[in-house]
C-alpha positions in Angstrom: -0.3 9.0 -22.7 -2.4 5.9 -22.1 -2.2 4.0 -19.1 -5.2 1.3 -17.7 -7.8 3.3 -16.3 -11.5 2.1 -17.7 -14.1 4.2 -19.4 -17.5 4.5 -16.7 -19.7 1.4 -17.2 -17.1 -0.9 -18.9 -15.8 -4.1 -16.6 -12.9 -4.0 -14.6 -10.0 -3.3 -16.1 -7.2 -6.5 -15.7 -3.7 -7.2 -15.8 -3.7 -11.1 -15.4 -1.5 -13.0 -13.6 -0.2 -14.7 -16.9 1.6 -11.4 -17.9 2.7 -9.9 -14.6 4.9 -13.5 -13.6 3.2 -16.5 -15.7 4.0 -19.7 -14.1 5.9 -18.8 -11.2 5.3 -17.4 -7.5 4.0 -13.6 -7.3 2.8 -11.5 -4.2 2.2 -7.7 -5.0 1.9 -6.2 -2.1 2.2 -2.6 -3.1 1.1 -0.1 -5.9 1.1 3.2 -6.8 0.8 5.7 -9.7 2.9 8.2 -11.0 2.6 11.6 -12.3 2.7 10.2 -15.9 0.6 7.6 -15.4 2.5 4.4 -14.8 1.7 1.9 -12.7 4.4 0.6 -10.6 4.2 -2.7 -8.3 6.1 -4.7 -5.8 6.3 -7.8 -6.2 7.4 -9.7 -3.0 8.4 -12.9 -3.7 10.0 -12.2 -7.4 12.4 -9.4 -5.6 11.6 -7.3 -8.3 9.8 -3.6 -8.9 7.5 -3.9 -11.7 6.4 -1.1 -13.8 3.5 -1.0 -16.1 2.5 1.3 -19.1 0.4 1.1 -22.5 0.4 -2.7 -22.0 3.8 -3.1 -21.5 5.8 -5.1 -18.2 9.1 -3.4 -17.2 11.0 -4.7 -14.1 14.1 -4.1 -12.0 15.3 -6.9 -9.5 16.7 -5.3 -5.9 17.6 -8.6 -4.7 15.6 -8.9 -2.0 12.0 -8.5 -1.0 10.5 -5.7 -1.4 7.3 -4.7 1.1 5.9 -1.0 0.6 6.1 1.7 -1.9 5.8 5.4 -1.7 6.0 8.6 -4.2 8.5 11.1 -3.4 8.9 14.6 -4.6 11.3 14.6 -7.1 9.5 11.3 -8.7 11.6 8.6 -7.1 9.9 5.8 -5.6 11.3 4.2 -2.0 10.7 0.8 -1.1 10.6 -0.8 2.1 12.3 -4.1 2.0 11.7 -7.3 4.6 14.3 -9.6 4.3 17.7 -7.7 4.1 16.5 -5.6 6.7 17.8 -1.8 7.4 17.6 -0.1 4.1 15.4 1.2 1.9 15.9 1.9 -1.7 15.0 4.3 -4.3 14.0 3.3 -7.6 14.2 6.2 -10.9 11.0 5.0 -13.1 11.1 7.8 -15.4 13.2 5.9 -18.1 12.7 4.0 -20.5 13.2 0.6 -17.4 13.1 1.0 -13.7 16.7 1.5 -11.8 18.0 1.2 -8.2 19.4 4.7 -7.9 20.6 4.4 -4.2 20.1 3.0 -0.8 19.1 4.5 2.5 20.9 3.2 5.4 18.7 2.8 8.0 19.7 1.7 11.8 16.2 -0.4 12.1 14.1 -2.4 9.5 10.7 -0.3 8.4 7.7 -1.6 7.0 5.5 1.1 6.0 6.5 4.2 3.9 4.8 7.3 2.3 6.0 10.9 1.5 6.8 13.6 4.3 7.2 16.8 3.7 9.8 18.5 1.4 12.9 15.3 0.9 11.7 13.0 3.9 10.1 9.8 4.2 7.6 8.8 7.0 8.5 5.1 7.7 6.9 3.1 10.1 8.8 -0.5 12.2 7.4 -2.9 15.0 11.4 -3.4 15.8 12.3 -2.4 19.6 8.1 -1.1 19.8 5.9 0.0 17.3 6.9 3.4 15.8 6.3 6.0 13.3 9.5 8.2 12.2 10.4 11.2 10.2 13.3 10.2 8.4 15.9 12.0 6.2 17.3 10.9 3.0 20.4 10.1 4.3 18.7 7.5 6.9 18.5 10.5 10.0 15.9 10.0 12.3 14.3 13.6 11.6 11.3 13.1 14.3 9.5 10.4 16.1 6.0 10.7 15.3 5.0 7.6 17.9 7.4 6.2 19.8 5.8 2.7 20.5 6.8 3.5 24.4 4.2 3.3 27.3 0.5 2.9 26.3 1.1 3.2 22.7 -1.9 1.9 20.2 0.5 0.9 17.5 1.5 -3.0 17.3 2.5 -4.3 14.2 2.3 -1.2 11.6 2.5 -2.6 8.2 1.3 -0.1 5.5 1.3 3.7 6.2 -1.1 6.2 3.5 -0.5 10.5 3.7 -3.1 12.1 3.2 -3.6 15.9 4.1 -1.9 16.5 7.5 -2.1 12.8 8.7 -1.0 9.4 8.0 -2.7 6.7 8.4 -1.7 3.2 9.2 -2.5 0.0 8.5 -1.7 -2.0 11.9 -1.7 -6.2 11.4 -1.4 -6.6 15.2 -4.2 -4.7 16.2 -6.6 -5.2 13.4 -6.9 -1.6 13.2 -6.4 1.4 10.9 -5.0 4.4 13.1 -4.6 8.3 11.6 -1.8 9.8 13.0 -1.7 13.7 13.2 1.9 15.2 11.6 1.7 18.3 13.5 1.4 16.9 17.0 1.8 12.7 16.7 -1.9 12.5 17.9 -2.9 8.9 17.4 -6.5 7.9 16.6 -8.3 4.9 15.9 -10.0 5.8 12.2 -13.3 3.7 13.2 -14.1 5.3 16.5 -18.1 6.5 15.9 -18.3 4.7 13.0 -21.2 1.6 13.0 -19.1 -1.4 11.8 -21.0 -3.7 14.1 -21.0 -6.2 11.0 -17.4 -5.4 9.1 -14.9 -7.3 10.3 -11.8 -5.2 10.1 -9.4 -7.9 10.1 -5.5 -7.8 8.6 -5.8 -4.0 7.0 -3.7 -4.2 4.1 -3.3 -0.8 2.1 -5.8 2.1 3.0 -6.5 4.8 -0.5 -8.3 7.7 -0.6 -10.1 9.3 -3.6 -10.2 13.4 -4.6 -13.2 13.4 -2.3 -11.7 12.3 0.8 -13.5 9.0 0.8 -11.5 6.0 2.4 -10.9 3.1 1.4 -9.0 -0.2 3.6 -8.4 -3.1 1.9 -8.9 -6.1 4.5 -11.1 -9.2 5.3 -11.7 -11.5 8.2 -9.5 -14.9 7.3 -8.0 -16.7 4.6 -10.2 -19.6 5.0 -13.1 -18.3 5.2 -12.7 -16.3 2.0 -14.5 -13.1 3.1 -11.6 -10.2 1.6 -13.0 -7.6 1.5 -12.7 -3.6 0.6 -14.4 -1.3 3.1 -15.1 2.5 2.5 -15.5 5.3 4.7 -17.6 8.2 3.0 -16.7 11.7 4.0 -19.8 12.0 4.9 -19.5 9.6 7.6 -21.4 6.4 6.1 -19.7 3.0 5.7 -19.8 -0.2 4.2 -18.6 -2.5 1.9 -16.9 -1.4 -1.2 -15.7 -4.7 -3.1 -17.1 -7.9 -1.2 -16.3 -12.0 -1.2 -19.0 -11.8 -4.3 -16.1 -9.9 -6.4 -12.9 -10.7 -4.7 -13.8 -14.7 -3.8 -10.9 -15.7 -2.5 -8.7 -13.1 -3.7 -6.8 -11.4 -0.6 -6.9 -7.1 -1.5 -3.1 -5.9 -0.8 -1.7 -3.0 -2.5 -4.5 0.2 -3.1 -4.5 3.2 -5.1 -7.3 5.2 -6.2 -6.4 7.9 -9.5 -8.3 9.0 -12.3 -11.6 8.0 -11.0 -10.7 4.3 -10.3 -9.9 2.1 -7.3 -6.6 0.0 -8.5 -6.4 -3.3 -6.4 -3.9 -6.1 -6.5 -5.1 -9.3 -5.7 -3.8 -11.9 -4.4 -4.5 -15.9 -4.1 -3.4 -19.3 -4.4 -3.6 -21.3 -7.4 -2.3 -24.4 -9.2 0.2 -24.7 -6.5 1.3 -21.2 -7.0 1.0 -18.0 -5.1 -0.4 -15.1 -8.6 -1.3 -11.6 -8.3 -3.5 -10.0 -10.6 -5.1 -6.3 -11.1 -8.0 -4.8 -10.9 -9.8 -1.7 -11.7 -12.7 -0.6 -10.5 -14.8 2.9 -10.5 -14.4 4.5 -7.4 -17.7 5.5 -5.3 -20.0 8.5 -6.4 
């Protein structure tokens, strides 16, 4: 089954803006990959879950803005939602179109999502103190990872990424990127010992890791400035710049996903009086 990925040495690969919402307002903020190989999007100011596949746009509208997507066990893919506040839904992309399947009532509004372990969700919220929760299908608090109480790091927690036995999370308050350890709630900031003396890690958007363990954090240091950026941390411990204002210009980096050898990125920017989101493909590091 085909999907978008490129062949080593061709340019980027590129769903343009005129075929994911030509001539009208379009934010993806979220992406991920299934297991056979579709792309699937949130797009937050259409209200609509998009899903991509052998050049083909599918899309589902939940009626109301949809923040951060994550891959579930049994294939289903939750979404964090921002303006209707305390729910998150579940969307069935294996047919043939997208389709809201059912809602999780929640008793606080989460931003961040990614897969727990076995049939819960690990949901992050800045509502009553920054927190990270286990949560149950059914909308149960199953555990409190970080509580947001006392000297807590954790400010504005946008985007969580699993990976291994932590999750890491994007925090838009503290311009940092924080891995939080599942077993005990151990929170650590992801940079400590790491020379970014000249990357400013500013607004961290979606954080993706390739089959090697190598990081990557989509972020930049302001809008106005256009200096977006994607940053990488090797497993080896070296850093740097991954995509830099030379690629991106003035393209903001949101939603991340690195499979089959590529780093997918949604861009973002301003144009002709619209808001437009576009993809990008790009090899991921050696």
């Amino acid at each position: 089954m085909s999907c978008y990925f490129p062949d080593q040495g061709e340019p980027p690969f590129v769903i343009p803006s005129s075929l994911i919402e030509p001539g009208d307002y379009s934010l993806i903020t979220s992406v991920l990959v299934t297991d056979d190989k579709k792309l699937v999007m949130a797009d937050y100011f259409q209200k609509e879950i998009k899903v991509w596949l052998s050049g083909s746009l599918l899309k589902v509208s939940i009626g109301h803005i949809p923040w951060s997507l994550a891959l579930l066990s049994d294939g289903l893919v939750a979404v964090t939602t921002r303006d209707s506040g305390k729910m998150i839904d579940l969307v069935n992309v294996s047919g043939s179109d997208p389709v809201v399947v059912s809602t999780i009532p929640l008793d606080i509004e989460y931003m961040g999502v990614c897969q727990g372990d076995g049939d819960t969700l690990i949901a992050s919220s800045e509502e009553g103190g920054a927190r990270v929760d286990v949560i149950s299908r059914d909308g149960e608090v199953v555990r409190t990872l970080v509580d947001g109480s006392g000297s807590s790091l954790l400010r504005e927690p946008y985007f969580l990424t699993r990976w291994g036995d932590h999750v890491y999370v994007s925090d838009w308050g503290s311009n940092k990127v924080f891995r939080v350890e599942l077993e005990t709630g151990r929170v650590d900031s992801v940079f400590e010992g790491f020379n970014l003396f000249d990357l400013d890690l500013e607004q961290p958007n979606t954080v993706a890791f390739d089959d090697n363990g190598n990081m990557y954090v989509a972020t930049g240091r302001a809008h106005t400035e256009n200096q977006w950026r994607v940053l990488i941390v090797q497993r080896n411990g070296t850093s740097g710049v991954f995509l830099d204002s030379n690629v991106l210009g003035d393209k903001i980096p949101y939603g991340m996903i690195v499979d089959s050898g590529s780093v997918i990125v949604s861009l973002c920017y301003w144009e002709d009086g619209y808001w437009k989101s576009e993809i990008r493909a790009y090899a991921q590091a050696a």
